[in-house]
VEXFILO-308835 format. One line per field, with one value per atom (N, C-alpha, C): chain; x, y, z; atom name; residue number from 1. Coordinates in steps of 0.1 Angstrom, whole numbers, plus 5000, padded with zeros to 4 digits. Example, Ala and Ser with C-alpha at 12.3 -4.5 7.8 and 13.67 -1.06 7.14 Angstrom:
dodo	c(A,A,A,A,A,A)
east	c(5132,5123,5132,5128,5137,5129)
north	c(4943,4955,4967,4978,4989,5000)
up	c(5078,5078,5078,5071,5071,5079)
nuse	c(N,CA,C,N,CA,C)
lumvo	c(1,1,1,2,2,2)
***
This chain:
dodo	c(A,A,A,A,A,A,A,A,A,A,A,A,A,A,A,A,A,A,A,A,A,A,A,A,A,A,A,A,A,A,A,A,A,A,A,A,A,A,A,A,A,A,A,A,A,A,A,A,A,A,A,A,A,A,A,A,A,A,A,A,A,A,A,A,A,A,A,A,A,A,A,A,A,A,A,A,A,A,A,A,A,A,A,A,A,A,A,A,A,A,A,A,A,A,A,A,A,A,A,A,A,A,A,A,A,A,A,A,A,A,A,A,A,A,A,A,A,A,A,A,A,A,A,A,A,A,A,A,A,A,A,A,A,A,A,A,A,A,A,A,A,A,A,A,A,A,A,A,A,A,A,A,A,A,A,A,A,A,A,A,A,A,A,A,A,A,A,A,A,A,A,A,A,A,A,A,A,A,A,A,A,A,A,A,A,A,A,A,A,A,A,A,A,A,A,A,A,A,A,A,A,A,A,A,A,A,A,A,A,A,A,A,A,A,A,A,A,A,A,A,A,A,A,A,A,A,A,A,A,A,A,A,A,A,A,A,A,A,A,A,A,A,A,A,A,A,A,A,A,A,A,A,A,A,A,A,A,A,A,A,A,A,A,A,A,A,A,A,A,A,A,A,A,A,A,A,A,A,A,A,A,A,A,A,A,A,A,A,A,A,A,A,A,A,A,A,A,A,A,A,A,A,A,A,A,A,A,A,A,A,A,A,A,A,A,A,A,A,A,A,A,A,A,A,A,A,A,A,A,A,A,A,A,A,A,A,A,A,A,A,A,A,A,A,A,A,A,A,A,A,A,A,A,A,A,A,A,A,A,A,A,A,A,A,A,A,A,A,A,A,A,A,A,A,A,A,A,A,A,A,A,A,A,A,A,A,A,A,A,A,A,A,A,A,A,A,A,A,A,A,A,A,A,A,A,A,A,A,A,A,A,A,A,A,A,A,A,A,A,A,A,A,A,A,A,A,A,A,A,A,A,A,A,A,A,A,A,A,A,A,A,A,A,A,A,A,A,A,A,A,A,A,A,A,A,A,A,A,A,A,A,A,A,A,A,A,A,A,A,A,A,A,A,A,A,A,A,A,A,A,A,A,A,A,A,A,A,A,A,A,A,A,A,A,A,A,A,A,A,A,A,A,A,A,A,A,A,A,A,A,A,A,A,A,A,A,A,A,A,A,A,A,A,A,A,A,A,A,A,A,A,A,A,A,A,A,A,A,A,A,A,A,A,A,A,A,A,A,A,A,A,A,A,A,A,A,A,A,A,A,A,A,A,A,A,A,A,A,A,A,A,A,A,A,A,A,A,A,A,A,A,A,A,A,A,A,A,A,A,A,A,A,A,A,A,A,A,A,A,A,A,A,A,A,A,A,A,A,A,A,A,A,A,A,A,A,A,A,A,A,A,A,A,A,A,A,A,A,A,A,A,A,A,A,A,A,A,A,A,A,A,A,A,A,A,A,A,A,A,A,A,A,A,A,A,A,A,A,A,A,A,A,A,A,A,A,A,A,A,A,A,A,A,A,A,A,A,A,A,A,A,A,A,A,A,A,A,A,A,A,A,A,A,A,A,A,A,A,A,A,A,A,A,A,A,A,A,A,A,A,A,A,A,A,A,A,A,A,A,A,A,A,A,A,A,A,A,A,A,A,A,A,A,A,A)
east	c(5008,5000,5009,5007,5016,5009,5021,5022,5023,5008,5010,5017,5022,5031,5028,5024,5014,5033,5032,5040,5032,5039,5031,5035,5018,5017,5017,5022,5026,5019,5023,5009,5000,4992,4982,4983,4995,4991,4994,4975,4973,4974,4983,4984,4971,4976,4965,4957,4946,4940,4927,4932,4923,4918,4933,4937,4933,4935,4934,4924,4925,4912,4905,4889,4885,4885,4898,4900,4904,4888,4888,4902,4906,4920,4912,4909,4899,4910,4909,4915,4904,4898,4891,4896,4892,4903,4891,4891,4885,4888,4878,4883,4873,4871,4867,4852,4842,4832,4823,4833,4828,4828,4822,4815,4828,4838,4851,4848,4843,4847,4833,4824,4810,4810,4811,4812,4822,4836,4845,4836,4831,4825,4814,4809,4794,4797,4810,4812,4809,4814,4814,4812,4804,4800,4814,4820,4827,4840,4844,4860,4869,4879,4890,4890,4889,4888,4903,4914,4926,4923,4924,4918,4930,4928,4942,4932,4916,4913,4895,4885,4874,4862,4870,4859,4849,4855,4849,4838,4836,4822,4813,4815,4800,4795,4802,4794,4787,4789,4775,4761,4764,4751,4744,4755,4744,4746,4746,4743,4749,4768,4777,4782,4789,4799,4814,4823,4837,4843,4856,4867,4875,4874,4882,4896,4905,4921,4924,4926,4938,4946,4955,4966,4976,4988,4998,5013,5014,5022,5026,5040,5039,5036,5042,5044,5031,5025,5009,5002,5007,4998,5009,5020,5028,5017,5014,5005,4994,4985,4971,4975,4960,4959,4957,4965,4962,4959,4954,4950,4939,4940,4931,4918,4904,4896,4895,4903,4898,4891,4890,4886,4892,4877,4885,4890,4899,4913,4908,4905,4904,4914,4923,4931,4927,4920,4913,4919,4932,4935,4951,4951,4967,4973,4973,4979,4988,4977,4977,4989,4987,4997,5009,5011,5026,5032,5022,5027,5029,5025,5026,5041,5044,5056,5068,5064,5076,5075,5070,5067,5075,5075,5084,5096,5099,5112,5118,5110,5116,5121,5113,5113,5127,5126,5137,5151,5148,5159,5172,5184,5194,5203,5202,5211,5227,5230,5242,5248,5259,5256,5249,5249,5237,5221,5220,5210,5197,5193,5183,5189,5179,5186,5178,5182,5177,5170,5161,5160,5164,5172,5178,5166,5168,5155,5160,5157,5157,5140,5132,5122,5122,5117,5121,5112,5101,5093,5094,5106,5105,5118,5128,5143,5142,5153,5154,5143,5133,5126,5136,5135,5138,5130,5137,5128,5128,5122,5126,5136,5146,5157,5150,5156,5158,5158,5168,5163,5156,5148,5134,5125,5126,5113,5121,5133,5139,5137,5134,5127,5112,5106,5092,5091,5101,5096,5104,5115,5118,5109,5103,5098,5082,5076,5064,5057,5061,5057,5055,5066,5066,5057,5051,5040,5024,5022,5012,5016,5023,5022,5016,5025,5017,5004,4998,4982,4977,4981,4975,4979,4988,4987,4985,4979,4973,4961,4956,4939,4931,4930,4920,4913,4902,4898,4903,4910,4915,4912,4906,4903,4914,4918,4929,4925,4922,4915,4922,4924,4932,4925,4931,4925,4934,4921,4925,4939,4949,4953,4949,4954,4953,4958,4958,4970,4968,4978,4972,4978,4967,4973,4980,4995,5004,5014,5014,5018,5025,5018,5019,5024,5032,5045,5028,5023,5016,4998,4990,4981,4969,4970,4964,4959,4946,4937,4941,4946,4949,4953,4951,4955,4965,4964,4980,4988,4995,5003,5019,5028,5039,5047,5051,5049,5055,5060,5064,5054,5045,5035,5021,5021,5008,5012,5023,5027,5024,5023,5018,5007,5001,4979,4979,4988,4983,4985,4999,4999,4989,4985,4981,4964,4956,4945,4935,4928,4914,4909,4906,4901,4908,4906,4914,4899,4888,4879,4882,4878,4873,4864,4862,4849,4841,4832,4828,4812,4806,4794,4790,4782,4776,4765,4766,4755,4743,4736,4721,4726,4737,4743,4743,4747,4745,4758,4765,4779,4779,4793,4793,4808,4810,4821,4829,4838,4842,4855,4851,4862,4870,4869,4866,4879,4874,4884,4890,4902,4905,4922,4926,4941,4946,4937,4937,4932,4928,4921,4924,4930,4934,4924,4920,4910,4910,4907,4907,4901,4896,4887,4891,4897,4900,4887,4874,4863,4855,4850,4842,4828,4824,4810,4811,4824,4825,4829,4824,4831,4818,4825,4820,4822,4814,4808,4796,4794,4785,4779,4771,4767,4776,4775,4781,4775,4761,4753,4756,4754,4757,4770,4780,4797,4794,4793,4792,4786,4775,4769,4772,4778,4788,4800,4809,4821,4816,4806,4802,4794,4791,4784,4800,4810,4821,4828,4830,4835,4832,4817,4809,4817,4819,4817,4836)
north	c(4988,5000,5012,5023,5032,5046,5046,5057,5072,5082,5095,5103,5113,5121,5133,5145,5156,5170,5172,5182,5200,5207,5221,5228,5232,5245,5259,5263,5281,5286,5294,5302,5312,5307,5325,5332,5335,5347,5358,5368,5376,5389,5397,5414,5418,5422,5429,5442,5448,5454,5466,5466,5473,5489,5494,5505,5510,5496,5496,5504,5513,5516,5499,5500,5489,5485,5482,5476,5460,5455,5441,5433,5423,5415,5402,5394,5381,5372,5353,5347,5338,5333,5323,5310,5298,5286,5276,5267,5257,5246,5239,5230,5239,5229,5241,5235,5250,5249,5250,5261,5262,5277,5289,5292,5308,5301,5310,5327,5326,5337,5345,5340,5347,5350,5347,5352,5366,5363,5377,5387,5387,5396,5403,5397,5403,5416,5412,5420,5438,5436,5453,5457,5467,5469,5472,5460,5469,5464,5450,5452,5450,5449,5447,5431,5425,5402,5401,5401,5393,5376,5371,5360,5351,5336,5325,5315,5316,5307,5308,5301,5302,5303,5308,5307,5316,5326,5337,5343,5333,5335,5328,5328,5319,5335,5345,5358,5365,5362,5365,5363,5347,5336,5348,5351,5357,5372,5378,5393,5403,5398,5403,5412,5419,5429,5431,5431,5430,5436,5446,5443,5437,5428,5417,5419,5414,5417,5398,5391,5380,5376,5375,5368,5375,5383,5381,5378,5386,5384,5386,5388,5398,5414,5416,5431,5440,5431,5433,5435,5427,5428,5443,5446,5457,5468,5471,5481,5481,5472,5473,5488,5493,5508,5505,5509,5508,5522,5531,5540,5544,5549,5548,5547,5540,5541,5536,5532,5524,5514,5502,5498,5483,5469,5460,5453,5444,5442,5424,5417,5401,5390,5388,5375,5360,5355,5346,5338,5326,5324,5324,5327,5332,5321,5307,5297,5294,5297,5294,5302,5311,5325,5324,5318,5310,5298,5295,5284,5288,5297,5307,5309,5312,5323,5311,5299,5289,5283,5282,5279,5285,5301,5310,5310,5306,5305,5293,5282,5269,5273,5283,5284,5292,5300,5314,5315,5308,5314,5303,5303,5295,5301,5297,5298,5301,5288,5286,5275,5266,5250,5243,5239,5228,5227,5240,5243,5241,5231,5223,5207,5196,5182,5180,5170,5165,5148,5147,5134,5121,5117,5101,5091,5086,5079,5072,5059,5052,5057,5059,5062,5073,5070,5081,5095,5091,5100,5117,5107,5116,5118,5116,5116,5135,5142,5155,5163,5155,5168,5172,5180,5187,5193,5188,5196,5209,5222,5232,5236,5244,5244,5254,5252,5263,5278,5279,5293,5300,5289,5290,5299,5289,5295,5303,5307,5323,5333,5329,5344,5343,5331,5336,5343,5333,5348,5365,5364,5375,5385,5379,5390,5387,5373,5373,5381,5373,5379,5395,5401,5411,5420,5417,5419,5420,5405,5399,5407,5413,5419,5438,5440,5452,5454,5447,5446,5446,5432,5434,5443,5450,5464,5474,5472,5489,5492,5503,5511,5509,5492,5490,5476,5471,5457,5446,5437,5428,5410,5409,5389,5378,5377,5365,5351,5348,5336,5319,5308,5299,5285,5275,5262,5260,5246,5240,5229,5223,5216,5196,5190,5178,5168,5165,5161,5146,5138,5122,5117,5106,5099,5089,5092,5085,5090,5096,5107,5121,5129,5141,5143,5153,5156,5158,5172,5179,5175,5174,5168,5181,5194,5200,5209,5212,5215,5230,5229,5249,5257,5267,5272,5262,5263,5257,5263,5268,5278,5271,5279,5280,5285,5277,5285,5301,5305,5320,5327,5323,5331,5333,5318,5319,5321,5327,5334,5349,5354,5367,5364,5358,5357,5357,5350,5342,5357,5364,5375,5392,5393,5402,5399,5389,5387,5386,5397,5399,5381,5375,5362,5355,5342,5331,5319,5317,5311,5301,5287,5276,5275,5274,5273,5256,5254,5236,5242,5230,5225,5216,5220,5214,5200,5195,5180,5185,5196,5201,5203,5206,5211,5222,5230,5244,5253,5261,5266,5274,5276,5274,5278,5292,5294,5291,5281,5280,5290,5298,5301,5304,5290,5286,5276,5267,5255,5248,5241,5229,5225,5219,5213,5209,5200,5204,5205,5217,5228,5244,5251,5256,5273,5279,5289,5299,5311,5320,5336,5339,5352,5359,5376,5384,5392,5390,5402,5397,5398,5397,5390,5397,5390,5381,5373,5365,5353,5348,5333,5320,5308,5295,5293,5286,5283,5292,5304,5311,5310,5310,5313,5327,5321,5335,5348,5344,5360,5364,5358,5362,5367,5359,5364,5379,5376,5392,5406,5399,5414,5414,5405,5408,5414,5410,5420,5433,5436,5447,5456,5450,5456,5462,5454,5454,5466,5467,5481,5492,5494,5506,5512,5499,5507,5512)
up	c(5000,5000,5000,4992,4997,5004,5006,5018,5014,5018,5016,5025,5020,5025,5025,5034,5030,5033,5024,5027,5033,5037,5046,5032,5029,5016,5021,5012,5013,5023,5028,5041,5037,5042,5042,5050,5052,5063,5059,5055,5051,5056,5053,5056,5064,5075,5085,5070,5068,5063,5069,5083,5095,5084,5079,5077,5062,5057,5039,5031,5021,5014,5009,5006,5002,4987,4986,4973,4972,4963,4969,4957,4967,4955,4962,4952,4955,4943,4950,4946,4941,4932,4929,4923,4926,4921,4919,4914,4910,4898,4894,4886,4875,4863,4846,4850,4845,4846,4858,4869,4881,4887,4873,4874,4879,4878,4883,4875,4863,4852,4854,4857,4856,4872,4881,4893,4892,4886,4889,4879,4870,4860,4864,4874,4877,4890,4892,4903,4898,4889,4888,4872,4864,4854,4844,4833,4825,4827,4836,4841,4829,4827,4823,4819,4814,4813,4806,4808,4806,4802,4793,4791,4782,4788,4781,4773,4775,4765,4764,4763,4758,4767,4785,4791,4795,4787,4786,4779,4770,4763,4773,4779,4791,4798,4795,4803,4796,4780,4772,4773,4779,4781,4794,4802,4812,4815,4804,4800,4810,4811,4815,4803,4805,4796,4804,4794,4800,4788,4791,4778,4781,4769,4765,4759,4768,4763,4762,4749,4747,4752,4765,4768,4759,4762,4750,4758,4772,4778,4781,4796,4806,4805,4799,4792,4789,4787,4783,4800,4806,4820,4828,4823,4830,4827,4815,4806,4813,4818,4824,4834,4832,4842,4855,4861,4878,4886,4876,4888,4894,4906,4915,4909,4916,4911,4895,4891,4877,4876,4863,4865,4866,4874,4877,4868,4872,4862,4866,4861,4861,4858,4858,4851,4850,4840,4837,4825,4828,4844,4844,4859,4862,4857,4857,4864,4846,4836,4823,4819,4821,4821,4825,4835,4839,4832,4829,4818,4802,4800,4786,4786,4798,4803,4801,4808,4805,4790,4788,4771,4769,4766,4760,4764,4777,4778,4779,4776,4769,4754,4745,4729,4732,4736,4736,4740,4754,4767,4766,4764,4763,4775,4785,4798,4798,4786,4787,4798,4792,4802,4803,4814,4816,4821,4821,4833,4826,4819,4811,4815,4818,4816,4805,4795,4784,4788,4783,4791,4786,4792,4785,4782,4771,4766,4755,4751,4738,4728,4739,4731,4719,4709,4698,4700,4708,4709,4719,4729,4742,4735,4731,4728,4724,4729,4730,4740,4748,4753,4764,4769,4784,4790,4802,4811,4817,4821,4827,4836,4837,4847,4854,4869,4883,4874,4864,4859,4856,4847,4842,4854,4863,4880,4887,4887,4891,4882,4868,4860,4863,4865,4872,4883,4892,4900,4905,4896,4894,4886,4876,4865,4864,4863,4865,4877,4887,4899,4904,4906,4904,4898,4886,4882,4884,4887,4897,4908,4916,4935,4926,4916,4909,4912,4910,4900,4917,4925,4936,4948,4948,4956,4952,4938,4933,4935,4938,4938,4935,4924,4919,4919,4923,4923,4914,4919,4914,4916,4904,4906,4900,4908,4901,4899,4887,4884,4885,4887,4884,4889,4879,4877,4892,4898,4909,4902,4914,4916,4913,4910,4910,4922,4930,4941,4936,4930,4933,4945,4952,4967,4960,4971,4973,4965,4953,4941,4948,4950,4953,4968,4965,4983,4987,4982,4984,4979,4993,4988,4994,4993,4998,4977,4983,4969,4968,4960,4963,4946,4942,4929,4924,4909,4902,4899,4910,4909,4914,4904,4916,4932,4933,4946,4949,4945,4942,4940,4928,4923,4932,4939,4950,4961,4968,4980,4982,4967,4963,4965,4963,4964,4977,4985,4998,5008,5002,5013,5011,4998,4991,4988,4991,4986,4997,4999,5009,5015,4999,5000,4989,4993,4986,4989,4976,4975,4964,4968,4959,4958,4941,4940,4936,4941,4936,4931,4928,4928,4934,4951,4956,4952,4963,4957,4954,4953,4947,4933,4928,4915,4914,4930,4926,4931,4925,4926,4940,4947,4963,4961,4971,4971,4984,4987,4999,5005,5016,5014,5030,5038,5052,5051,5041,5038,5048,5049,5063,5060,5064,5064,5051,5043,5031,5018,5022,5011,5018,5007,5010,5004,5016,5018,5024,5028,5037,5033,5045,5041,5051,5050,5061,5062,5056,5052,5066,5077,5081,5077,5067,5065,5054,5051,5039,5048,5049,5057,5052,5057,5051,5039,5031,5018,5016,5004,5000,4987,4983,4970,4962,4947,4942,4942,4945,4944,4953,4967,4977,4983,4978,4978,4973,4962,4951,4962,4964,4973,4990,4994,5004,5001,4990,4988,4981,4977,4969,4980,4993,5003,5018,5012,5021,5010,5001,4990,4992,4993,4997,5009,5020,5039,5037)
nuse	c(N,CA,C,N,CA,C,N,CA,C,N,CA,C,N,CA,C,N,CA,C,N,CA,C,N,CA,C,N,CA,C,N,CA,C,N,CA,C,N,CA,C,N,CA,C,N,CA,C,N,CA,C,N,CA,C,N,CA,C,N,CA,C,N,CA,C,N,CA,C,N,CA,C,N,CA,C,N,CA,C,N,CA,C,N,CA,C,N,CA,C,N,CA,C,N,CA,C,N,CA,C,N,CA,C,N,CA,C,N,CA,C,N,CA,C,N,CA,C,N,CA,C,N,CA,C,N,CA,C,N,CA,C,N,CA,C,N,CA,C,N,CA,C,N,CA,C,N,CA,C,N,CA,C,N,CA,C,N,CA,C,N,CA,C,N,CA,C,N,CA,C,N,CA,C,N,CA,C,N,CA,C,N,CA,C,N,CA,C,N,CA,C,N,CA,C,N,CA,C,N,CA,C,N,CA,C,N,CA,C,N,CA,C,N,CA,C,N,CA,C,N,CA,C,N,CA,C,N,CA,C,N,CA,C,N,CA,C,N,CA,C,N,CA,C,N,CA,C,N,CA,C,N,CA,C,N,CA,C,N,CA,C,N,CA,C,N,CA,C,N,CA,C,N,CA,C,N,CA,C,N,CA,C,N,CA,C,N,CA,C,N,CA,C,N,CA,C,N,CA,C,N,CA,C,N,CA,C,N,CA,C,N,CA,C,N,CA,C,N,CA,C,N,CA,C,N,CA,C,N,CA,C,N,CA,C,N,CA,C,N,CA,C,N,CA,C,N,CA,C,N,CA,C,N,CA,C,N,CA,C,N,CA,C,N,CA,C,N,CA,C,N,CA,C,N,CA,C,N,CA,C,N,CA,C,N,CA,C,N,CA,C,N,CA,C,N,CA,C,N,CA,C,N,CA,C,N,CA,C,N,CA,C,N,CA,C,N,CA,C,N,CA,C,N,CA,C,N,CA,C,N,CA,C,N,CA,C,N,CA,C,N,CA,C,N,CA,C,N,CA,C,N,CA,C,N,CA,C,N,CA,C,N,CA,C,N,CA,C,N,CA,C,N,CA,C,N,CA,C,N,CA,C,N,CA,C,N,CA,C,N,CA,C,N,CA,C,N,CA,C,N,CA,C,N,CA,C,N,CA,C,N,CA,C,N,CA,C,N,CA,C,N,CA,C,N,CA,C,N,CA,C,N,CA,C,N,CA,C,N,CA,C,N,CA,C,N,CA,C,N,CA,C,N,CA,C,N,CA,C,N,CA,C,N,CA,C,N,CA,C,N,CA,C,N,CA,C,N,CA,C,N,CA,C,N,CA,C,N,CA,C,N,CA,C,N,CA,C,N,CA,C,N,CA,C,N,CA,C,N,CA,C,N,CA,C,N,CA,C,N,CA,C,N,CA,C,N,CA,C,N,CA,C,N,CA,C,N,CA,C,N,CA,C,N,CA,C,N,CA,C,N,CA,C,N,CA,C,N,CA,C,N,CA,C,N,CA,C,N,CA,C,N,CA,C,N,CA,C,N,CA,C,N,CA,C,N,CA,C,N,CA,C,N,CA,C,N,CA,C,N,CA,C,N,CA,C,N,CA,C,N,CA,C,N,CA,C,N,CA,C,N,CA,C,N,CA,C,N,CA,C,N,CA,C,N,CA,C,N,CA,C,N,CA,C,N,CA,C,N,CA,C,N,CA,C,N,CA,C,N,CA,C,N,CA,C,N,CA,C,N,CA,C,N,CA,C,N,CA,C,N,CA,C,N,CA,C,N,CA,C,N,CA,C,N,CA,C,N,CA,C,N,CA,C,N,CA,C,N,CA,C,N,CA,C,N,CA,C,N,CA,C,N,CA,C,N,CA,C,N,CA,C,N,CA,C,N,CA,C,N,CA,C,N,CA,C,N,CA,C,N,CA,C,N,CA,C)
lumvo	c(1,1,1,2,2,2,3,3,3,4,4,4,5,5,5,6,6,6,7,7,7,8,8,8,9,9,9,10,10,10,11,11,11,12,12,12,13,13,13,14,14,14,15,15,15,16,16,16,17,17,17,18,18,18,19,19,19,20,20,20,21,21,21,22,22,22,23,23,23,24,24,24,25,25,25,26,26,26,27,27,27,28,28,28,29,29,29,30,30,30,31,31,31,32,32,32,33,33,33,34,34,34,35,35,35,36,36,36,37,37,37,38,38,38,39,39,39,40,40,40,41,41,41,42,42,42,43,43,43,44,44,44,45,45,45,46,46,46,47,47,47,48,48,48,49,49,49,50,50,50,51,51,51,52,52,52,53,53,53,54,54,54,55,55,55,56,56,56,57,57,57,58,58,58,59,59,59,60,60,60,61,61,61,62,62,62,63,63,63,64,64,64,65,65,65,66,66,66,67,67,67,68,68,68,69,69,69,70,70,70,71,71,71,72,72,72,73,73,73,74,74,74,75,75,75,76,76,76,77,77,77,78,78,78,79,79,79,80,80,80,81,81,81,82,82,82,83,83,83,84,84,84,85,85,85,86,86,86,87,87,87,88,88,88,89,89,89,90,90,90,91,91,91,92,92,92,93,93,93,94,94,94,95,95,95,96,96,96,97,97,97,98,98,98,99,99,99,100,100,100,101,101,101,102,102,102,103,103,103,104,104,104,105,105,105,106,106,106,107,107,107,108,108,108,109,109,109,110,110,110,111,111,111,112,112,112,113,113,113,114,114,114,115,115,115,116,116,116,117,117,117,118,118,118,119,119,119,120,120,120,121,121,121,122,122,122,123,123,123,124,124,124,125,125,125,126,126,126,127,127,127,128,128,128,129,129,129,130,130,130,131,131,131,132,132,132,133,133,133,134,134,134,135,135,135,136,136,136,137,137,137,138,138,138,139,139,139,140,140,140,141,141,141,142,142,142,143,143,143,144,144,144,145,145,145,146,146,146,147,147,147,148,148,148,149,149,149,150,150,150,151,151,151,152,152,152,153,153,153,154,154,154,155,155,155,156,156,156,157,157,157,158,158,158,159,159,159,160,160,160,161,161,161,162,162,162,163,163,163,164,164,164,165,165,165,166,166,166,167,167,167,168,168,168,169,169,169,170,170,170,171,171,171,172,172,172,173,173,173,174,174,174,175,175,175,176,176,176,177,177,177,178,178,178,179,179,179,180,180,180,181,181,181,182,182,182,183,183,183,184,184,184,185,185,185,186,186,186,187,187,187,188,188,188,189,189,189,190,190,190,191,191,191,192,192,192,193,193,193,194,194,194,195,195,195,196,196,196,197,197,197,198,198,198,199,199,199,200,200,200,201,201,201,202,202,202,203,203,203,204,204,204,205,205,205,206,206,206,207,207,207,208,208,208,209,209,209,210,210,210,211,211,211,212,212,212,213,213,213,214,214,214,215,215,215,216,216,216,217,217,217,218,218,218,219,219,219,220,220,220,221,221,221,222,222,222,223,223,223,224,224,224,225,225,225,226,226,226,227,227,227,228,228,228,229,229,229,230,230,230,231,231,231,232,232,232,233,233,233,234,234,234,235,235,235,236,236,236,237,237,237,238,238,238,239,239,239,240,240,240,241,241,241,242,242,242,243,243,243,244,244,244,245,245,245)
***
């Protein structure tokens, strides 16, 4: 039989906010088709949709409006407007976006030496792939990141969107449900983000944002009136009733 092994995930330990103007930075995570993109959209008339692929036509269906920006690449998210009072800025989804980023620097980036392994293989299929070096994830989080803490310490409402985790038992160090993130990149959410909600579909078949969570699932809300598992309407007009005060 084997044996799981739970390794300790990143912390949430989120920035006291007693003092903060109320500018909401919300993390939403789940698996596809849970409702992640039409929840951040409704929040506020007109946001900004950063978008890596087709899930964004589901806010048509329910007579949302957004401008729509393509994914192109960091540089592109440097340029988003952050001043005060603008408007909210969505990334839908971060997680894809870091993976854009290594792509590009698998096509592009030559280190110099070794700092790629090639993988030894007779197979003709795998023969030349490689895998990502340490470099690779020190330019994420030198230059990705960086970016991402941008967006979420500026003036303006920010939803950071991202596919849940997979953990398999007995597989994974780490068997706690949490963004697919690197760890660099969700240390910024975890210290910078009001709330950090997963989203499911309860056994009625009805969308439920948890954001209470347990040892492992990983959750947390510094808002007062956002705690447990909530419906999205109801999330919505709790953070939209917590913006106002």
């Amino acid at each position: 039989m084997a044996t799981t092994t739970t390794s300790k995930a990143p912390s949430l330990d989120f920035r006291s906010s007693e003092e903060e103007p109320h500018y909401a930075k919300v993390c939403l995570y789940g698996e596809f088709g849970t409702a992640k993109t039409t929840t951040a959209v409704s929040y506020s008339p007109d946001p900004i949709l950063v978008h890596t692929d087709g899930s964004w036509t589901s806010i048509k269906n329910h007579g949302y409006t957004a401008k729509l920006l393509q994914y192109e690449g960091v540089s592109q998210l440097k340029a988003l407007p952050i001043e005060e009072g603008g408007p909210t800025v969505i990334l839908d989804v971060v997680n894809e976006m870091v993976e854009e980023y290594l792509d590009m620097l698998m096509r592009e980036a030559n280190w110099g030496g070794k700092f790629r392994e090639t993988l030894r293989t007779t197979n003709k299929e795998a023969q030349g792939m490689e895998n990502p070096a340490p470099a690779d994830y020190q330019v994420i989080r030198n230059k990705f990141r960086p970016v991402l803490r941008r967006l979420m310490t500026a003036p303006i409402d920010v939803f950071v969107l991202a596919h849940e985790n997979s953990p398999i038992e007995g597989l994974s160090k780490d068997m706690t449900k949490r963004p697919a993130l690197p760890d660099k990149v969700y240390k910024v959410i975890a210290q910078d983000c009001h709330i950090l909600g997963r989203m499911i579909r309860n056994s009625r078949g009805k969308f439920e944002i948890d954001v209470e969570g347990n040892s492992l699932i990983a959750a947390k809300s510094r808002i007062s009136t956002i705690k447990g598992k909530m419906s999205p309407e109801d999330f919505i007009a709790a953070l939209q009733e917590w913006k106002k005060n």
